[in-house]
C-alpha positions in Angstrom: 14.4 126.0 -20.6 13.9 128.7 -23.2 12.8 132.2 -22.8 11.7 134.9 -25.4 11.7 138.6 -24.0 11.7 142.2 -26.3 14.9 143.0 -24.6 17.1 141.4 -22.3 19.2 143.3 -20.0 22.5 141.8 -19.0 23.5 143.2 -15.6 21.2 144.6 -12.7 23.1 147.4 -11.3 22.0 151.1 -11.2 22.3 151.0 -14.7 20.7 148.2 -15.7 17.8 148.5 -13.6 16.8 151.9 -14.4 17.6 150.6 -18.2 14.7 147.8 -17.4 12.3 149.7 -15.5 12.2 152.6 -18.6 11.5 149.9 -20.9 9.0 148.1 -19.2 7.3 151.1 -18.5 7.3 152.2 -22.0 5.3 148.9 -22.9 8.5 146.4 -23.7 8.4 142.9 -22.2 12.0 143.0 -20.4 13.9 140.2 -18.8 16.6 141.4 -16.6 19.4 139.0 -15.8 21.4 139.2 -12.8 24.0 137.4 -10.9 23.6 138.2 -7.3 20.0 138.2 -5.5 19.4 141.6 -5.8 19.4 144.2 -7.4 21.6 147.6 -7.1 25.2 146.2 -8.4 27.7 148.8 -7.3 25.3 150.3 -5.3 24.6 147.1 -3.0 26.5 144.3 -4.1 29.9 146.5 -3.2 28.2 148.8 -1.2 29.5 152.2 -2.3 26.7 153.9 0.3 26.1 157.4 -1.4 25.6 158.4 -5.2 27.6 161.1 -6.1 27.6 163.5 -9.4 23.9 165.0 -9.1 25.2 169.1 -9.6 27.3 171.0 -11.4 29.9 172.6 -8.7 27.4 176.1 -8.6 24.8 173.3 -7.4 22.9 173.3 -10.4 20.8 169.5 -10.7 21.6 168.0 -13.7 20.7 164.6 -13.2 16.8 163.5 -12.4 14.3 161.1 -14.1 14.1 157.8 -12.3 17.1 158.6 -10.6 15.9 161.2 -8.4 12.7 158.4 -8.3 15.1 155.9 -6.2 16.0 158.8 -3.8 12.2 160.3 -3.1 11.8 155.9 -2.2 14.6 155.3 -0.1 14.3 158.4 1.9 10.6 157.3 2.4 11.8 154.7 3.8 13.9 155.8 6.6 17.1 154.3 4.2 18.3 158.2 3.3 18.6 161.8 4.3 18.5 163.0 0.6 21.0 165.5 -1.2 23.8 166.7 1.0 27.5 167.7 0.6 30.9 166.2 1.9 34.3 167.5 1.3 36.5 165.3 -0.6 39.7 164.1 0.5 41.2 166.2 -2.4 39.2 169.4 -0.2 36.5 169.5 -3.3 33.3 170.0 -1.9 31.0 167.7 -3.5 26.9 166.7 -3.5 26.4 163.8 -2.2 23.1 161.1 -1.6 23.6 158.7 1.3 21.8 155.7 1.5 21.2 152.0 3.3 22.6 149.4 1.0 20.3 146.9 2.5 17.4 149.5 2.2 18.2 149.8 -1.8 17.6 146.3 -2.6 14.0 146.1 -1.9 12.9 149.8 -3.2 14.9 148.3 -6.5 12.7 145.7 -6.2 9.5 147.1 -5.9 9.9 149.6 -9.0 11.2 146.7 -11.2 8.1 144.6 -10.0 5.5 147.7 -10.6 6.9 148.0 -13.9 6.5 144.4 -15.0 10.1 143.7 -15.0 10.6 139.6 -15.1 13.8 139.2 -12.8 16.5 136.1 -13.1 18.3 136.2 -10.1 21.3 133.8 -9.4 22.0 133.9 -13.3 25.4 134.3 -15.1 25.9 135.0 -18.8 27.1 131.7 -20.4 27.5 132.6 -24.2 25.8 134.5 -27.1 25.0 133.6 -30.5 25.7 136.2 -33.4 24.3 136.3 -36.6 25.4 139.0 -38.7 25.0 142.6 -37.3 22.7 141.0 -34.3 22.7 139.0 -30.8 20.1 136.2 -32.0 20.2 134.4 -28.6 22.3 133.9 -25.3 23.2 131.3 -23.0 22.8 131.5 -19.5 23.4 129.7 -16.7 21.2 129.3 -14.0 19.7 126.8 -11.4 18.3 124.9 -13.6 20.6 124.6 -16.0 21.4 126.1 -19.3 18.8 128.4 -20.2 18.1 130.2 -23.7 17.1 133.3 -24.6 16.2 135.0 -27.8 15.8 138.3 -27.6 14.6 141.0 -30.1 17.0 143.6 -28.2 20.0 143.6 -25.7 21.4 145.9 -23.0 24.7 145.3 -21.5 24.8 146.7 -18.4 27.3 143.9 -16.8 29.5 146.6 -15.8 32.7 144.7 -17.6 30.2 144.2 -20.9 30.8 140.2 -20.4 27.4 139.6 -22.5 29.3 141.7 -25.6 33.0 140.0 -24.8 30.8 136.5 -25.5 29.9 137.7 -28.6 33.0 139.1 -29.9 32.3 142.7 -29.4 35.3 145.6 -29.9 36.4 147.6 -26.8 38.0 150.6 -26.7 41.9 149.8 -25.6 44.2 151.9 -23.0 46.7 154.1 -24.5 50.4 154.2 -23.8 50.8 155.1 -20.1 47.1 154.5 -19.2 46.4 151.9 -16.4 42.7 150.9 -15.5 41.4 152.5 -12.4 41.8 150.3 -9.2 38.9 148.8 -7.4 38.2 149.2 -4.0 36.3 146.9 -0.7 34.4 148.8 1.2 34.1 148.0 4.9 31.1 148.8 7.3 32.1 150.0 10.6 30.4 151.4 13.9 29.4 152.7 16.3 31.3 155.4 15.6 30.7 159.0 17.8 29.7 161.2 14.9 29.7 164.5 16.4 33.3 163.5 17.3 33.9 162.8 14.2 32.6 165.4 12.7 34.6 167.8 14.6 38.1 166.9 13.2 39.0 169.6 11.5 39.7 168.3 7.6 43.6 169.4 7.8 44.0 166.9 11.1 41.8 164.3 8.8 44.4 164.4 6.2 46.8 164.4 8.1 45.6 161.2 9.8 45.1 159.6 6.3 48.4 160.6 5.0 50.1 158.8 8.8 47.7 155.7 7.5 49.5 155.3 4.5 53.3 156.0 5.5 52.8 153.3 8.3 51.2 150.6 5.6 47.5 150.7 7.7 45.6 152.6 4.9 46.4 151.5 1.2 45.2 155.3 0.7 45.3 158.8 1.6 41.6 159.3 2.4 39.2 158.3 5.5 36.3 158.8 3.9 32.9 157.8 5.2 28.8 157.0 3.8 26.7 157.7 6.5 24.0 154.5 7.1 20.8 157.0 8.4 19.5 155.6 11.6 22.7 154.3 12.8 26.0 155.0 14.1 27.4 152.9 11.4 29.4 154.4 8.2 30.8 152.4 4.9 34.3 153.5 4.7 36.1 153.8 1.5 40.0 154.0 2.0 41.1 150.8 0.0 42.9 150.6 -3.6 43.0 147.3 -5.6 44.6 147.4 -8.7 43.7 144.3 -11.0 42.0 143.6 -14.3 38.5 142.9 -13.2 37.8 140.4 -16.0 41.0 138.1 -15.1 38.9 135.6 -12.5 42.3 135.1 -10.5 43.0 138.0 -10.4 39.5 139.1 -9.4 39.4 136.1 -6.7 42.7 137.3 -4.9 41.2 140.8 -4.9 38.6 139.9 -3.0 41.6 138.1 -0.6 43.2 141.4 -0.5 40.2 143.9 -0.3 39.2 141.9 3.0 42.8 142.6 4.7 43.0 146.1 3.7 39.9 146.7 5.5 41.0 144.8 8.6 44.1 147.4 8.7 42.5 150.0 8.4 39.4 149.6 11.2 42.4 149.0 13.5 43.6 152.2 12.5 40.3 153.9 12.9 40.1 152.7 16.4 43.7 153.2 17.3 44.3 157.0 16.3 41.0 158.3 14.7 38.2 161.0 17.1 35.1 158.6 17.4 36.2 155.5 16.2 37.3 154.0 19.3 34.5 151.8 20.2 33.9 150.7 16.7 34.7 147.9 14.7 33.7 145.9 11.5 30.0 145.3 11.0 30.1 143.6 7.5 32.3 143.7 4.0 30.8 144.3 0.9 29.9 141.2 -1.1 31.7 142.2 -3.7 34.9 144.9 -4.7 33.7 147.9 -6.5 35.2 148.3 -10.0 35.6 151.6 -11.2 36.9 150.4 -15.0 37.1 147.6 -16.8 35.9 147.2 -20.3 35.1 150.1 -22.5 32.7 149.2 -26.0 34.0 150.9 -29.0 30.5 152.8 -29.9 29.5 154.5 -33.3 30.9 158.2 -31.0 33.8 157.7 -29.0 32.8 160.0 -26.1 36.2 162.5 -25.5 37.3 164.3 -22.5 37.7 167.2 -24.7 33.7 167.2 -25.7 33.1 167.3 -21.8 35.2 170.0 -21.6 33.9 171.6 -24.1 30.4 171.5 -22.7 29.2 169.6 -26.4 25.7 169.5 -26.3 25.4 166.6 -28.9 22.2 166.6 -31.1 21.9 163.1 -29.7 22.3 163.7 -26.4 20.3 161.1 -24.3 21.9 162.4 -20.6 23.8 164.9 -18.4 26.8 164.9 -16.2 28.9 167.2 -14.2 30.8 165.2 -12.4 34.7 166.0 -12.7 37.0 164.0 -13.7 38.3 161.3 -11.1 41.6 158.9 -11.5 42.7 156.9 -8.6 46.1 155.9 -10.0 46.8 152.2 -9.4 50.1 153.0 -7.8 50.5 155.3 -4.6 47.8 156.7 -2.4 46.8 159.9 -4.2 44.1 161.0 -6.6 43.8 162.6 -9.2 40.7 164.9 -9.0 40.2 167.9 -11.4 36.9 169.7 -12.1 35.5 171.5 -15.3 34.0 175.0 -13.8 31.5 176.4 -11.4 27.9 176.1 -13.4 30.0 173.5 -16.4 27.8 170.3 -17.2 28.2 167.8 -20.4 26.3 165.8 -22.7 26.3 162.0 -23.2 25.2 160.8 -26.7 23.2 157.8 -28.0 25.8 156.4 -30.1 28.4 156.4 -27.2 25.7 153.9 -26.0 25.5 151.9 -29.5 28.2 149.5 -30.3 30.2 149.1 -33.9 29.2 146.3 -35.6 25.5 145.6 -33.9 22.3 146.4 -34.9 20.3 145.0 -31.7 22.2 145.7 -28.5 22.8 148.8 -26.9 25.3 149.4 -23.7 24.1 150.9 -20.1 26.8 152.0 -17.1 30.1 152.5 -16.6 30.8 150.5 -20.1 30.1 153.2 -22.4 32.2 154.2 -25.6 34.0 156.8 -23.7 38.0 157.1 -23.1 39.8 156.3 -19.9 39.7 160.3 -19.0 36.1 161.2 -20.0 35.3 157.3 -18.3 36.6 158.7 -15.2 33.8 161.8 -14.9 30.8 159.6 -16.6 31.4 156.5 -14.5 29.5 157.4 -11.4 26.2 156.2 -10.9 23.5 159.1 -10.5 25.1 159.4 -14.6 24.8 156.2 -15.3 21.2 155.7 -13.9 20.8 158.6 -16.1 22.1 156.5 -18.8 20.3 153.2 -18.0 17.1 155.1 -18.3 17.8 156.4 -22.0 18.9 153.0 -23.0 15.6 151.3 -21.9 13.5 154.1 -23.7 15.4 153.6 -26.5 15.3 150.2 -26.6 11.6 150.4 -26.3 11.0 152.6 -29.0 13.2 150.2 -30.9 11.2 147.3 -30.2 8.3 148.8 -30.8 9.5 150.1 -34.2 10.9 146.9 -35.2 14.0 149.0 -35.6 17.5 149.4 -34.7 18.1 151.5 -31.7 20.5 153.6 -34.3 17.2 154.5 -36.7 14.7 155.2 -34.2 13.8 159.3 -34.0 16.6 161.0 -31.6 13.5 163.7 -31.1 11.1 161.4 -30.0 13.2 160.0 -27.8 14.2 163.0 -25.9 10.3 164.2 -25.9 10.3 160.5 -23.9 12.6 161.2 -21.5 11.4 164.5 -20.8 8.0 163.3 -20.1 9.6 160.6 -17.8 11.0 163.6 -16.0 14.7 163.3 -17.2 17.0 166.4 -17.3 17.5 167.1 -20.9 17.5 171.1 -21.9 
């Protein structure tokens, strides 16, 4: 089986599909590729439960577009309450959208179906053929067999790029005494009292996390929980995995290890923590969430001194506010530091176009960015930021018959803030 598409997206998390959906709608015939049954990667597949990084710490809204698109859905829906606010376990009060993982899928679905969007589910990326400065075709593996696709562009929004590692892509390495950000299982559990829960006063909650850890129940100092609206439920995430995501053993006996974390700690939920008596596990996320893996090395290397600097690139594509976040792979702390009151950043297009290609432009988490300005941009209402720039782009590209590095940065950003997209 052979397929032809204008551009294929590799990967249908938040990223990706907001990346597919912006193209489609801009005209492009997109083929979206994706190894689970659904869509929502992060956001589903390892069930993170709430998008996080919408405001600047004043509670000015710096992210919107299609974005604030898949909240105005869900919460139609009955699947979230909208924007709220949580205090970390750092004491950092932070915004905050809660949703229904199961919800997500189908309101992911409808918006890629309105748009045109032709889905591969159950699909895995095999290989890719380079010629020159371009992805000519890739291999995939489905049901069927090997299928082939030639597309005129590519998005990698995999998450761990695995569509670039195939075709010999550079990535941006760790420097001396950097380690990758651990993953973590989430864990559904319920019923849980929530008024109860609510009460415990947030020194007696840190407390309680910090007993978890010293007793080996938690693997970290947090009990923090995603509401599920219209249920008593809650996806909890207290558990650290540090591996290399893109090392399948390693990856397999995370999933091993993610599972008994989780048992640990709902015992210690229903042992010592107000409300959770009566509760137990309802389900496991299908997959671990990764927070890092690989990085591309883009045409801009995205710094955490431009975020602190507020750099409003001429290229800028998207906005961010979100501080930067390192869970260190050893010990139960976090590292948690923000950039001001009212401070947000700019991302730009070439942190989403990578060295040596001409036809393929990264979405998500995989950006050229280092491990410190990785840790603020990698959360998803940024990323579905991102997504949505990249499928513009590559639209305007396709329709061009460009590069995505020679199209008009102005026209762009006129697109984006006529799709609604934050972009002063």
């Amino acid at each position: 089986m052979d397929l032809a598409a204008d551009i294929l997206v590799a990967g249908g998390g938040m990223s990706g599909t907001m990346a597919a959906i912006a193209a489609a709608r801009a005209g492009a015939d997109v083929l979206l590729v994706e190894r689970f049954g659904f869509l929502g990667g992060a956001a589903t597949a390892a069930a993170v439960g709430q998008f996080v990084g919408w405001d600047t710490a004043a509670g000015r809204r710096v992210v919107a577009g299609l974005a604030e698109e898949v909240v105005a859905r869900l919460q139609a829906l009955g699947a979230s309450d909208g924007h709220s606010h949580f205090t970390m376990s750092t004491g950092h009060r932070m915004d905050r959208v809660c949703y229904d993982p199961e919800l997500l899928k189908p309101v992911l679905d409808a918006m890629a179906a309105e748009a045109g969007v032709r889905l591969l589910f159950h699909t895995a990326i095999l290989g890719a053929e380079r010629q020159g400065r371009a992805i000519a075709s890739v291999d995939l593996l489905t049901k069927a067999g090997v299928c082939r696709v030639t597309p005129r562009l590519v998005i990698d929004a995999s998450g761990d790029l695995d569509l670039l590692a195939r075709a010999g892509a550079a990535f941006l390495p760790l420097q001396p005494g950097q380690v990758m950000q651990p993953a973590t299982a989430m864990f559904r559990f319920g019923p849980i009292d929530l008024p109860a829960f609510d009460a415990i006063p947030p020194i007696t909650l840190a407390a309680l996390a910090q007993q978890g850890v010293a007793e080996g129940r938690l693997a970290r100092a947090a009990l923090h929980a995603s509401r599920i609206e219209g249920t008593a439920d809650a996806w909890f995430n207290i558990g650290r995995l540090a591996f290399d995501a893109t090392d399948p053993l390693a990856l397999s006996a995370a999933e091993v290890e993610g599972r008994r974390q989780s048992l640990a700690a709902a015992d210690f939920l229903r042992d010592l923590v107000p409300g959770c008596a009566a509760g137990r596990i309802q389900a496991f996320a299908p997959q671990v969430g990764v927070r890092e893996s690989r990085r591309i090395h883009g045409l801009h290397v995205l710094e955490e001194a431009e975020l602190r600097a507020g750099e409003a690139f001429a290229d800028r594509i998207a906005w961010g506010a979100y501080p930067m976040d390192i869970h260190p792979a050893k010990g139960a702390g976090l590292h948690f530091e923000g950039f001001g009151a009212d401070h947000a950043y700019a991302i730009p297009l070439r942190a989403l176009l990578p060295r040596g290609f001409d036809n393929v432009l990264v979405a998500g988490r995989g950006i050229s960015a280092s491990h410190k300005a990785h840790a603020a941009i990698r959360v998803m209402p940024i990323v579905m930021a991102i997504g949505q720039a990249a499928g513009i782009a590559a639209a305007m590209a396709a329709r061009g018959n460009a590069a995505p590095a020679e199209i008009d940065v102005a026209s762009l950003q006129d697109a984006l803030r006529q799709a609604g997209a934050h972009l002063p």
